[in-house]
DOKOLFI-468294 format. One record per residue (C-alpha): residue number from 1; x, y, z. Coordinates in nm, 4 decimals. Layout:
SITE seq       c1       c2       c3
SITE NUM        X        Y        Z
...
This chain:
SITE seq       c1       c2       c3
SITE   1  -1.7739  16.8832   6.9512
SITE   2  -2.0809  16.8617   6.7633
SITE   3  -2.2150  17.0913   6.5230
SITE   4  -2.5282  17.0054   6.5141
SITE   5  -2.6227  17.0860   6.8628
SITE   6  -2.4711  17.2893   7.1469
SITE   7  -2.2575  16.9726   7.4125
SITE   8  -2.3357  17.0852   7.7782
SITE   9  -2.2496  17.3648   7.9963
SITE  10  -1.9910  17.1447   8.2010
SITE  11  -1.8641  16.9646   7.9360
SITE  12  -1.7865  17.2720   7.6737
SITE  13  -1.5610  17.4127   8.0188
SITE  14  -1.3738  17.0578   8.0541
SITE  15  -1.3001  17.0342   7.6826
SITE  16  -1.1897  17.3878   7.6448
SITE  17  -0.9573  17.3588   7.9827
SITE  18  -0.8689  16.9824   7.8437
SITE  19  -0.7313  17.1582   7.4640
SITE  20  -1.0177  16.9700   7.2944
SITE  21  -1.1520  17.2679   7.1696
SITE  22  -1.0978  17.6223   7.0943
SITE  23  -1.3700  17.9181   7.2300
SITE  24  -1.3697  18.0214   6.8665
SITE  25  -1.5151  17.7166   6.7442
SITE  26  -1.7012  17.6726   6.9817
SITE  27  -1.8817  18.0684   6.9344
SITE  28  -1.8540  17.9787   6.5751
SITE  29  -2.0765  17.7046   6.5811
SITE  30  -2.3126  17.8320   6.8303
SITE  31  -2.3813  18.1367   6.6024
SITE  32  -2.4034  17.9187   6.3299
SITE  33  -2.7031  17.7500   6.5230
SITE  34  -2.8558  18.0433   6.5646
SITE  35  -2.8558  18.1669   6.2202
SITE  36  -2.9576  17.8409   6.0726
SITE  37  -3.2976  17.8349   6.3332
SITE  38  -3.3231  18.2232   6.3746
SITE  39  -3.5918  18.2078   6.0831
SITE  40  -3.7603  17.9288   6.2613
SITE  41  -3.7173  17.9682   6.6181
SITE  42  -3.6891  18.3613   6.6771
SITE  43  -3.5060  18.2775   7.0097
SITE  44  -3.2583  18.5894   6.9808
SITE  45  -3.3507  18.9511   6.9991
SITE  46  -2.9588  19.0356   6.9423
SITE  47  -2.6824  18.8559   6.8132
SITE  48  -2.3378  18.9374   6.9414
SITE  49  -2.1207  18.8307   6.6092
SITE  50  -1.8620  19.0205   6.5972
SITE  51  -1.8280  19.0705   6.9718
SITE  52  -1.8905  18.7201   7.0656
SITE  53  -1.5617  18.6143   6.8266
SITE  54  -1.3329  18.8800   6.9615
SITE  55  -1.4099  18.7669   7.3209
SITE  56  -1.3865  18.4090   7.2209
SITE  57  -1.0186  18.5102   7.1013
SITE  58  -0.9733  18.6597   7.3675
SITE  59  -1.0567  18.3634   7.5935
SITE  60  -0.8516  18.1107   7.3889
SITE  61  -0.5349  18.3299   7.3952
SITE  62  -0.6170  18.3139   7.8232
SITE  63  -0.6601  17.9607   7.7920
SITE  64  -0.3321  17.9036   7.6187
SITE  65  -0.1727  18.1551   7.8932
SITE  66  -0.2920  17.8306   8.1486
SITE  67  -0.5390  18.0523   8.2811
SITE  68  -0.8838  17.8892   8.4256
SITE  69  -1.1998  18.0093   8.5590
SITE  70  -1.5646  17.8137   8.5534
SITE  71  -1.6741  17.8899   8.2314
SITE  72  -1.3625  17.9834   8.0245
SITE  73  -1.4269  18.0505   7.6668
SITE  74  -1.7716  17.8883   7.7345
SITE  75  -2.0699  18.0640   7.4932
SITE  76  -2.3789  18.1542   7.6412
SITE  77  -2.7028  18.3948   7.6654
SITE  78  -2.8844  18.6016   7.8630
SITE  79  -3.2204  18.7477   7.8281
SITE  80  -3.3441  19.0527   7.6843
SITE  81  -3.4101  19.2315   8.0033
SITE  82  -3.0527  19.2305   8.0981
SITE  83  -2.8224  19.4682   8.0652
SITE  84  -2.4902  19.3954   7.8468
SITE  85  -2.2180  19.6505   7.7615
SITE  86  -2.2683  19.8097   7.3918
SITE  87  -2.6102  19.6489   7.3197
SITE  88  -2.9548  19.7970   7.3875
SITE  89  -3.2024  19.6402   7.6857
SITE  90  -3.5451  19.6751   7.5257
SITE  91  -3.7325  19.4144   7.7537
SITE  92  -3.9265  19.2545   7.4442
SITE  93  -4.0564  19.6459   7.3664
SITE  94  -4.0835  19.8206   7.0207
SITE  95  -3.8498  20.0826   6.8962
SITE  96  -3.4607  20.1484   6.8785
SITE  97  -3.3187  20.1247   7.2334
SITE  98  -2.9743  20.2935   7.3221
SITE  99  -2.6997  20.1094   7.3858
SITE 100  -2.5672  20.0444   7.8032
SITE 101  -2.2629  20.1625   7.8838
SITE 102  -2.2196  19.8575   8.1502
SITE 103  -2.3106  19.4863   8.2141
SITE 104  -2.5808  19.4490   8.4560
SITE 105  -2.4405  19.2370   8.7508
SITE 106  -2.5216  18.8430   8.7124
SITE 107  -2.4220  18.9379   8.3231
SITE 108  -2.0580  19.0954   8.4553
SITE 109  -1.9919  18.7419   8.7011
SITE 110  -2.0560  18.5688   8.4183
SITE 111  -1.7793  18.7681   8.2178
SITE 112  -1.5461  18.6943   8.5021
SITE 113  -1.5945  18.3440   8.5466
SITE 114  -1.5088  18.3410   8.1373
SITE 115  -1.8612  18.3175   7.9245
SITE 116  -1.8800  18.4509   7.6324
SITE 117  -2.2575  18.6113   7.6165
SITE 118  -2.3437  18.5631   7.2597
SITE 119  -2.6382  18.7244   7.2236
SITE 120  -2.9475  18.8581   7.4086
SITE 121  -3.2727  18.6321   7.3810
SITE 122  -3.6326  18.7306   7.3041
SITE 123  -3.9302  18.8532   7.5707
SITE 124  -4.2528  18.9177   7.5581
SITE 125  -4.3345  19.3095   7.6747
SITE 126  -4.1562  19.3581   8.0335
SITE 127  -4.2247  19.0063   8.0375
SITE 128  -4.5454  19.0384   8.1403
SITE 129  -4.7060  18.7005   7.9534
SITE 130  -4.6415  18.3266   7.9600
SITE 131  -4.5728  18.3730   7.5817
SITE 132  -4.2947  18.5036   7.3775
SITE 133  -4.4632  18.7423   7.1105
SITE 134  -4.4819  19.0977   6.9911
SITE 135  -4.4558  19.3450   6.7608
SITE 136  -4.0589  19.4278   6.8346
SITE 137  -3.9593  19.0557   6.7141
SITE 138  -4.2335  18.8708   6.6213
SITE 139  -4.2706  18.4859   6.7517
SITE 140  -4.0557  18.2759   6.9235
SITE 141  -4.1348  17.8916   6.8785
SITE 142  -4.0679  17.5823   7.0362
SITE 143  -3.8201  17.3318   6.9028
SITE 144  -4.0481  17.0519   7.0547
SITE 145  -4.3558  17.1705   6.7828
SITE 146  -4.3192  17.5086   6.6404
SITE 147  -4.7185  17.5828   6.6288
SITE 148  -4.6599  17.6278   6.9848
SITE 149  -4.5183  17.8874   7.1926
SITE 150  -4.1772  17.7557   7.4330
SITE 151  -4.3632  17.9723   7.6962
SITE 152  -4.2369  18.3107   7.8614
SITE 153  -4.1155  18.5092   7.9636
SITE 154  -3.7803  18.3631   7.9203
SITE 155  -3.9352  18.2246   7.5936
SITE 156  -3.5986  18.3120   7.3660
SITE 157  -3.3658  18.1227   7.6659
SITE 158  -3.5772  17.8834   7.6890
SITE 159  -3.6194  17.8101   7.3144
SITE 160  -3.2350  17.8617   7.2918
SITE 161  -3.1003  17.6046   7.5144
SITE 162  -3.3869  17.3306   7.4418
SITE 163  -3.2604  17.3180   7.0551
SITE 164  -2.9210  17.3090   7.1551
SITE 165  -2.8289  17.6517   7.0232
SITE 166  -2.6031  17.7045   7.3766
SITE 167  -2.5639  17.5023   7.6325
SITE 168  -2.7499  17.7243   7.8983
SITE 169  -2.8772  18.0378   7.9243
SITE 170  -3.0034  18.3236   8.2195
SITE 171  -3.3713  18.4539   8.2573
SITE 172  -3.5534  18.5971   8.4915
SITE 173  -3.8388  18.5119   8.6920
SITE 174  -4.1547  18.7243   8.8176
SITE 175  -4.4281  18.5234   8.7840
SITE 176  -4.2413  18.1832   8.6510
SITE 177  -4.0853  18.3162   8.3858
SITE 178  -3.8356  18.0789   8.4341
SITE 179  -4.0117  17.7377   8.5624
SITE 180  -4.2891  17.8114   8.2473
SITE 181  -4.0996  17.8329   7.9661
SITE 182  -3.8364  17.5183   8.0929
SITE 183  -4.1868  17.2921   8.1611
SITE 184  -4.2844  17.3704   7.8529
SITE 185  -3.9717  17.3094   7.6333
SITE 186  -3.8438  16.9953   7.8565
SITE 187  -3.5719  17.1505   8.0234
SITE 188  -3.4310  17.2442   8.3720
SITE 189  -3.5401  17.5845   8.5066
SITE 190  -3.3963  17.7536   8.8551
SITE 191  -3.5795  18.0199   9.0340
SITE 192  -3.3125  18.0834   9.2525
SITE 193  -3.3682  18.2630   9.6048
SITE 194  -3.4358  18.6156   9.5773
SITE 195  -3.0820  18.8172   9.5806
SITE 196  -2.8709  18.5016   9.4757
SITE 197  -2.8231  18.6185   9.1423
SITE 198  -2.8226  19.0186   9.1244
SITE 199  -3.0879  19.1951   8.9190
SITE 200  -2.8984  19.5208   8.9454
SITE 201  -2.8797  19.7903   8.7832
SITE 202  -3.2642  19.7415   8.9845
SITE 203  -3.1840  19.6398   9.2690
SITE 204  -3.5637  19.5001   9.3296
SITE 205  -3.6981  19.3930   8.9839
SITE 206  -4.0692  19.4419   9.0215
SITE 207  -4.0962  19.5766   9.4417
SITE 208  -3.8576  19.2027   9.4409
SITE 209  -4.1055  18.9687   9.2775
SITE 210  -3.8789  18.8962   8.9971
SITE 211  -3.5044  18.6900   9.0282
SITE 212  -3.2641  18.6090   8.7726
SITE 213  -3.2360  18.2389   8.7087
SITE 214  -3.0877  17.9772   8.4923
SITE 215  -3.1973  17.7055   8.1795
SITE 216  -3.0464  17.4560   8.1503
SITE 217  -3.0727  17.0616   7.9976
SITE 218  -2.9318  16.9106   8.3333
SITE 219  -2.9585  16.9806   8.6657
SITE 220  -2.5525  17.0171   8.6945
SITE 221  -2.5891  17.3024   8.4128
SITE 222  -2.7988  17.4941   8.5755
SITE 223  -2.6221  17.4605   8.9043
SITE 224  -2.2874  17.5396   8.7273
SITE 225  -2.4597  17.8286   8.5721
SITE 226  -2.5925  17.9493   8.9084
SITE 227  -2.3101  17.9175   9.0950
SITE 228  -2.1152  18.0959   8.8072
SITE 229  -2.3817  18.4348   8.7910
SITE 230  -2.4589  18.4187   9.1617
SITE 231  -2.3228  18.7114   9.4040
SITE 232  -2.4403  19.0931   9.4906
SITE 233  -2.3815  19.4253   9.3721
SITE 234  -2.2493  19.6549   9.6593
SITE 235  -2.6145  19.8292   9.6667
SITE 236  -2.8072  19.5474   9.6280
SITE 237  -3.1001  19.5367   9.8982
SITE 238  -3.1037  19.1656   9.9126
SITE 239  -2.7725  18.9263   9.9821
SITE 240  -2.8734  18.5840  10.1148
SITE 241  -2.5796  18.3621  10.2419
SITE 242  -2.3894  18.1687   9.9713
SITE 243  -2.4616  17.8328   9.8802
SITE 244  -2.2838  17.5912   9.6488
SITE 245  -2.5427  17.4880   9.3953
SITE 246  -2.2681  17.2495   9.2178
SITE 247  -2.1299  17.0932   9.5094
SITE 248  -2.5729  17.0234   9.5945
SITE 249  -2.5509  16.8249   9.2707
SITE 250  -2.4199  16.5005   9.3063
SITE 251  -2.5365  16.4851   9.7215
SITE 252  -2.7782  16.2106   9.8551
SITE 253  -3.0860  16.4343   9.9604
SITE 254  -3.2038  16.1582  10.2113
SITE 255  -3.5293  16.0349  10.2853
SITE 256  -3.7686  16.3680  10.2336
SITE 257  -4.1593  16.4530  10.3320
SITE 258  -4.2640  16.5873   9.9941
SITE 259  -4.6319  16.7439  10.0171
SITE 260  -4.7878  16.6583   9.6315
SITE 261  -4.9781  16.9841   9.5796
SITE 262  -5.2631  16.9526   9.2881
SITE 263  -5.5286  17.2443   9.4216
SITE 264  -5.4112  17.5931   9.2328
SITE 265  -5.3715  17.8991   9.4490
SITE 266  -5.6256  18.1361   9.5038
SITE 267  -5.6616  18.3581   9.2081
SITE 268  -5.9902  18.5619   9.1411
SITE 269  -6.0130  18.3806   8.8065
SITE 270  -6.0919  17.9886   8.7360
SITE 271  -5.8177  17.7907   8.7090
SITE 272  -5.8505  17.3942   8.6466
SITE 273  -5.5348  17.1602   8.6422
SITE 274  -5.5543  16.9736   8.2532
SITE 275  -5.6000  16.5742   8.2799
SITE 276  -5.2730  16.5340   8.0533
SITE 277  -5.0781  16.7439   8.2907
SITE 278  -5.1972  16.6120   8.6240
SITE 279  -5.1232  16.2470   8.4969
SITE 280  -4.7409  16.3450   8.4060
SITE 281  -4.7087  16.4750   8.7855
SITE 282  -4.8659  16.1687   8.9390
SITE 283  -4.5725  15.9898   8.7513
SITE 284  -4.2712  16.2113   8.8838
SITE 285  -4.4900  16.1563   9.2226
SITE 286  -4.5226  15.7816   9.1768
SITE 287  -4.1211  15.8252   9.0770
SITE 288  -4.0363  16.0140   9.3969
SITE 289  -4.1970  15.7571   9.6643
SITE 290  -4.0072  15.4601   9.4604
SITE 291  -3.6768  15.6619   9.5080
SITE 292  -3.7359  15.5748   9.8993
SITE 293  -3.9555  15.9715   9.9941
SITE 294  -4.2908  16.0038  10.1598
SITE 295  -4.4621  16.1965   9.9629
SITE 296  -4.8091  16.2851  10.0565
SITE 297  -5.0731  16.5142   9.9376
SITE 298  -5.1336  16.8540  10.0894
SITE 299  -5.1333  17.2204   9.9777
SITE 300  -4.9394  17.4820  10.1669
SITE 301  -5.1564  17.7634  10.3220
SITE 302  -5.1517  18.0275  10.0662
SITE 303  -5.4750  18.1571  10.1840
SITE 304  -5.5541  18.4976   9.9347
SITE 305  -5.1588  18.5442   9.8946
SITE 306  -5.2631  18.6823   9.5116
SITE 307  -5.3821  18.9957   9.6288
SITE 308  -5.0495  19.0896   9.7451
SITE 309  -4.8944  18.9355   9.3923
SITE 310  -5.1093  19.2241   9.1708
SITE 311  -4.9758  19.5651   9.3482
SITE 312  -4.6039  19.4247   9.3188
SITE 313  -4.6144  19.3442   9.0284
SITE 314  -4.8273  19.6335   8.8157
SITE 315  -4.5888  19.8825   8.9846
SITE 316  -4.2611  19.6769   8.8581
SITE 317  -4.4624  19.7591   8.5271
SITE 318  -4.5365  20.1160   8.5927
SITE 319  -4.1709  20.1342   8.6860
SITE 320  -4.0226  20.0271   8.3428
SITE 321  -4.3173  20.1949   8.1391
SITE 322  -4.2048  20.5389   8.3166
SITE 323  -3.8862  20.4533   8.1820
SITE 324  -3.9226  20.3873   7.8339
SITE 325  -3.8192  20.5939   7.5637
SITE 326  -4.1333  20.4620   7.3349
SITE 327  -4.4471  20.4313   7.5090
SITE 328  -4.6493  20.5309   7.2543
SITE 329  -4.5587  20.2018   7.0880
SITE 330  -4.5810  19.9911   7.4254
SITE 331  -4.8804  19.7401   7.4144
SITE 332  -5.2309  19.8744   7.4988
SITE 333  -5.2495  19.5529   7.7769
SITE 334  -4.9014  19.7131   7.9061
SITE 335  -5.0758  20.0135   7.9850
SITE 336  -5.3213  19.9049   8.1381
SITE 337  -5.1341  19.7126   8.3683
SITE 338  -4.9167  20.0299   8.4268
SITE 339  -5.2328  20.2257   8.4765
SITE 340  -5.3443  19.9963   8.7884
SITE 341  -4.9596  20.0125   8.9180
SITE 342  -5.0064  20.3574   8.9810
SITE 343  -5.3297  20.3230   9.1430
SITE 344  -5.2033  20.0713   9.3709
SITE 345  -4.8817  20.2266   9.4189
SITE 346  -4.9806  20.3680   9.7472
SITE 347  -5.1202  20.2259  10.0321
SITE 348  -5.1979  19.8339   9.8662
SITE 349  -4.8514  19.8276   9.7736
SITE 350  -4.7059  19.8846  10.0898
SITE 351  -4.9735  19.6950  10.2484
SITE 352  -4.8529  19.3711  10.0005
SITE 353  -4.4597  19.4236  10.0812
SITE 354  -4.5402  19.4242  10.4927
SITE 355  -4.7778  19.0799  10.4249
SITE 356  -4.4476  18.8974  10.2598
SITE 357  -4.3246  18.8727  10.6416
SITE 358  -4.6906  18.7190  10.7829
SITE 359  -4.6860  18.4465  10.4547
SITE 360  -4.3065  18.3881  10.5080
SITE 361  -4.4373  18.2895  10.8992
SITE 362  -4.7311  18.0996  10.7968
SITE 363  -4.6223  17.9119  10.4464
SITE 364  -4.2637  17.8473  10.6739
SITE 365  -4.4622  17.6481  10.9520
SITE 366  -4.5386  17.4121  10.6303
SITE 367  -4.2053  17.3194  10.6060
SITE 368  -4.1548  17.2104  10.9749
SITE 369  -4.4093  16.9156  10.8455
SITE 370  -4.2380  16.8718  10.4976
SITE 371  -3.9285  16.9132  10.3267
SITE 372  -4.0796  16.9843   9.9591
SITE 373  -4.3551  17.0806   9.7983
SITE 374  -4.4268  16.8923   9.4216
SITE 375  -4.6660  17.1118   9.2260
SITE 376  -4.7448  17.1428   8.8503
SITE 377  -4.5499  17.3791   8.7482
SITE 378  -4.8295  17.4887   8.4585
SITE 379  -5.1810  17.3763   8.4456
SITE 380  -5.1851  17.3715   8.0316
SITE 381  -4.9515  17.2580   7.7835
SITE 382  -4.8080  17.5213   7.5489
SITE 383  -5.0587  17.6866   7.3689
SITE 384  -5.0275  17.7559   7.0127
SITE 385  -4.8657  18.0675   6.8790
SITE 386  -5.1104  18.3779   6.8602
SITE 387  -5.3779  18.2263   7.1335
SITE 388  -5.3196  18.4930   7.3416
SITE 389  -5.1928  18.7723   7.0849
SITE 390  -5.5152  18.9593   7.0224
SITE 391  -5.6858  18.9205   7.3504
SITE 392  -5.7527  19.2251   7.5668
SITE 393  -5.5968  19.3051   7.9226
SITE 394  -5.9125  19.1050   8.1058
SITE 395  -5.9147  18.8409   7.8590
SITE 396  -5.5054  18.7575   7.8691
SITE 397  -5.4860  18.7898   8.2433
SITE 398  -5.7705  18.5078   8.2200
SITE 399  -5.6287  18.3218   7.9702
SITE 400  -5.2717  18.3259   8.1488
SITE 401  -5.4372  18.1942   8.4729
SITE 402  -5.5777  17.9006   8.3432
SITE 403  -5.2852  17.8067   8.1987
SITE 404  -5.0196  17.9517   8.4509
SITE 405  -5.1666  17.9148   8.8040
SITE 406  -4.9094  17.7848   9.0163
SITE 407  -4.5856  17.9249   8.9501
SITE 408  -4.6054  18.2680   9.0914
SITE 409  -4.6271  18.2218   9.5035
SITE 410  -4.2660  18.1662   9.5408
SITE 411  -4.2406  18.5097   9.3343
SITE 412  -4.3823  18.6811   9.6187
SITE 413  -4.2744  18.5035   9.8724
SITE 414  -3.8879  18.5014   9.7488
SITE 415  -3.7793  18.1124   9.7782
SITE 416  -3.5956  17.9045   9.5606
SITE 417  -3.8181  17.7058   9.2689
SITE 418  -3.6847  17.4480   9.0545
SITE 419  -3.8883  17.2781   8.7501
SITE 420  -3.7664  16.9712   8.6077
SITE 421  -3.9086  16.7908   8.3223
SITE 422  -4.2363  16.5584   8.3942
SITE 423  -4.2477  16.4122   8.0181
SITE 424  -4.5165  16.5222   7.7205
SITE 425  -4.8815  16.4894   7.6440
SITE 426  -5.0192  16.2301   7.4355
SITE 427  -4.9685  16.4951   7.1335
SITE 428  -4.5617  16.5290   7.2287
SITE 429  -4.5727  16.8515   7.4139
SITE 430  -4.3666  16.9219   7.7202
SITE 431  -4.4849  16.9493   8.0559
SITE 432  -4.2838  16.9911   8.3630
SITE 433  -4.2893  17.0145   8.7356
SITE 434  -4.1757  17.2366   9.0277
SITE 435  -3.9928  17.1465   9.3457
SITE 436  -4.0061  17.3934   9.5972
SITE 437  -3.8894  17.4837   9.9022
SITE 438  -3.8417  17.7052  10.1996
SITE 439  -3.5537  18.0308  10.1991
SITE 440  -3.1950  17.8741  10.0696
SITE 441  -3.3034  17.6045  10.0044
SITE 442  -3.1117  17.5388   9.6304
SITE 443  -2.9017  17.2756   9.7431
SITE 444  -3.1338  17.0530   9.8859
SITE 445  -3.3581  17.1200   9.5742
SITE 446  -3.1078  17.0541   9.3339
SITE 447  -2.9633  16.7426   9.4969
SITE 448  -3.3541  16.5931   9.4921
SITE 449  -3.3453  16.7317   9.0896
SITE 450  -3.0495  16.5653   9.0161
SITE 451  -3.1600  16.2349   9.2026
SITE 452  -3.4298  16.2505   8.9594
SITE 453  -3.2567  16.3383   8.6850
SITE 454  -3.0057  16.0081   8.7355
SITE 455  -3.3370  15.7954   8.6999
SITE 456  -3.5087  15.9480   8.4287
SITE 457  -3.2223  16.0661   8.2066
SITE 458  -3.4889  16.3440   8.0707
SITE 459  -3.1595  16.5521   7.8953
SITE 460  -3.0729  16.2486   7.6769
SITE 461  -3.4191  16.3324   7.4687
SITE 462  -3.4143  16.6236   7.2237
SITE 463  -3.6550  16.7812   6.9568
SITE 464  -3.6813  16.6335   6.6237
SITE 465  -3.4280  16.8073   6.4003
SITE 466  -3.7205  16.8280   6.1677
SITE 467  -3.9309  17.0354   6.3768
SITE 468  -3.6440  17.3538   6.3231
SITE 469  -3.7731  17.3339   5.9294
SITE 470  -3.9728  17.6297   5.7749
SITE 471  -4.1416  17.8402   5.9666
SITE 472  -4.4743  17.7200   5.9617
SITE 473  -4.8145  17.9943   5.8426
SITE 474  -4.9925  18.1706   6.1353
């Protein structure tokens, strides 16, 4: 195993079950990524050292005992907005957090199928923001071109995984906090349906606009990764039926109706799909009708399915600002936000969680036409590092519309997402796109991912080793 770079989800399990390979080394390497890029890339808010060893010890001395579960031994992360035993969840805010007493759900599976959580990645404020930035951590970068943010809200994951500092990682996903920052930093990013992967100690993360979801470099990680988190806390409000995401993997997904779908959603701001984007989709399009689908363009009936996005998702903010043991030192944009949560906490958001069942009715009829929908899953390439940092509430929520308008339907709406790499702009940046479907529909998403990813072999390109160098000035 490598030192230079973190060998894949699936393949760190088979070597550690094989004897190739002890947990320790492997931990011991992965922190030894991080440190090495932690001045360069930011991705981690907290790094488990001493932890992370003991439980890799504690994995090898299973191992050697003939025990064997999924992930055995097998280091990962999570993202800051989870909860993990011992270690504070500050959600990207400012201040000194206390420490959990227990693992949040998806972050205890993982323990029991084996992973060894080495540290908690950074988020921008209650992950509000396609960008990973703030006063509590600085910037996170991208490996691909470090002037440029690796997107957010899952920024730190996503930056994580894409250098190779571990082999996958969890987010979460309100708005595409998941499917952003994997377009942007040429990975695989799985919005999974809402209640596959637990988001307790909430049981609704923002009224149930937000999931828990996996990066990962190939379509099998992520699915291993799913499969491996997914399951329900006792209270949880949501518990779809199971599906096998790894099993999905290597499955012929037949002949499919795939609706192309350029035209954003309605938002009350412009939003105008970029020329260097819209060409890299047309490709993965062109790609998908020479793999044997029909794919046609057309654009699901969102009709003004925004105005029930806003309510949800300013009182998920409210929510977490009510909670926070610092608010003085919360953003000023994070208050505002809160601010209109609690206006809209009454009637408009009730009014937005009864309209989920009318979209589910009407977007659903789509489906009995098509089988997928291909959208960008951004409109922009990554924007530089700061673009956004000084910008007021109006001005950001404009800014991330134009970049970010397609992502966050299937937020409200609770299906399962999936973006998979769609190449770079002429300047090298990474774009991706989403396939999406109707409820549970992972495995037919991921089998039509992986399909894609046999053809294009997108995980066998990585970032330049000498884009990790010295941080560059902002």
């Amino acid at each position: 195993m490598t030192l230079d770079r973190a060998q894949g989800l699936a393949e760190s399990a088979r070597a550690l079950s094989a004897g190739e390979v002890t947990s320790r080394q492997l931990v011991e390497q992965a922190l030894t990524r991080i440190a090495a890029t932690q001045d360069t890339l930011n991705a981690f808010r907290i790094v488990r050292t001493e932890a992370a060893l003991a439980e890799a010890d504690a994995a090898d001395r299973r191992l050697a005992a003939g025990v064997r579960t999924p992930l055995l031994g097998v280091p990962v992360a999570v993202k800051d907005d989870m909860d993990v035993a011992g270690e504070p969840t500050a959600f990207g805010c400012p201040g000194t957090y206390p420490a959990v007493a227990a693992d949040g759900e998806a972050v205890r599976r993982l323990r029991a199928a084996g992973a060894v959580v080495v540290g908690k990645t950074n988020t921008c404020e209650l992950g509000q923001w396609p960008f990973t930035e703030g006063p509590a951590f600085g910037a996170t970068r991208n490996p691909w071109h470090t002037d440029h943010t690796p997107g957010g809200s899952s920024g730190g994951s996503a930056a994580a995984v894409a250098a190779g500092l571990v082999p996958a990682a969890l987010g979460s996903d309100g708005a595409g906090s998941v499917r952003i920052p994997a377009s942007w930093t040429h990975l695989v990013g799985v919005k999974p349906q809402r209640g596959r992967v637990s988001t307790w100690p909430r049981g609704e993360s923002f009224q149930g606009i937000t999931v828990n979801g996996t990066l990962a470099r190939t379509v099998a990680d992520a699915a291993l990764l799913l499969d491996a988190a997914s399951g329900n806390h006792d209270l949880d409000p949501h518990r779809p039926p199971a599906v096998d995401a790894s099993a999905a993997v290597g499955r012929d997904p037949g002949r499919l109706r795939i609706a192309l779908s350029l035209k954003p959603p309605f938002t009350a701001l412009p939003a105008r799909l970029l020329p260097e984007v819209r060409a890299r989709v047309l490709e993965l399009a062109a790609k998908l009708a020479a793999l044997g689908h029909d794919v046609v363009e057309a654009d699901p009936p969102y009709g003004r399915i925004g105005l029930t996005f806003v309510p949800r998702a300013t009182a998920g903010i409210a929510e977490w600002v009510a909670d926070a043991p610092f608010p003085a030192l919360l953003d000023r944009r994070t208050h505002g936000a809160a601010r209109l949560g609690r206006l809209l906490a009454g009637a408009p958001l009730r009014a937005a969680r009864r309209a989920e069942t009318v979209l589910h009715r009407r977007i659903g009829g789509f489906f009995t036409t098509y089988d997928v929908v291909l959208a960008p899953t951004t409109a922009a390439p990554p924007p530089r590092i700061g673009a956004m940092r000084e910008l007021g509430g109006f001005a950001t929520d404009r800014a991330m519309i134009a970049a970010c308008p397609y992502a966050w339907p299937w937020n409200v709406l609770g299906w399962p997402g999936v973006n998979v790499p769609a190449g770079f702009t002429p300047e090298g940046l990474p774009v991706g796109a989403q396939l999406l479907g109707p409820a549970h529909s992972e495995p037919l998403l991921l089998s039509l991912a992986a399909q894609l990813e046999a053809d294009l072999r997108w995980h066998e390109r990585w970032p330049e080793r000498t884009a990790l160098g010295p941080t560059p000035a902002v």
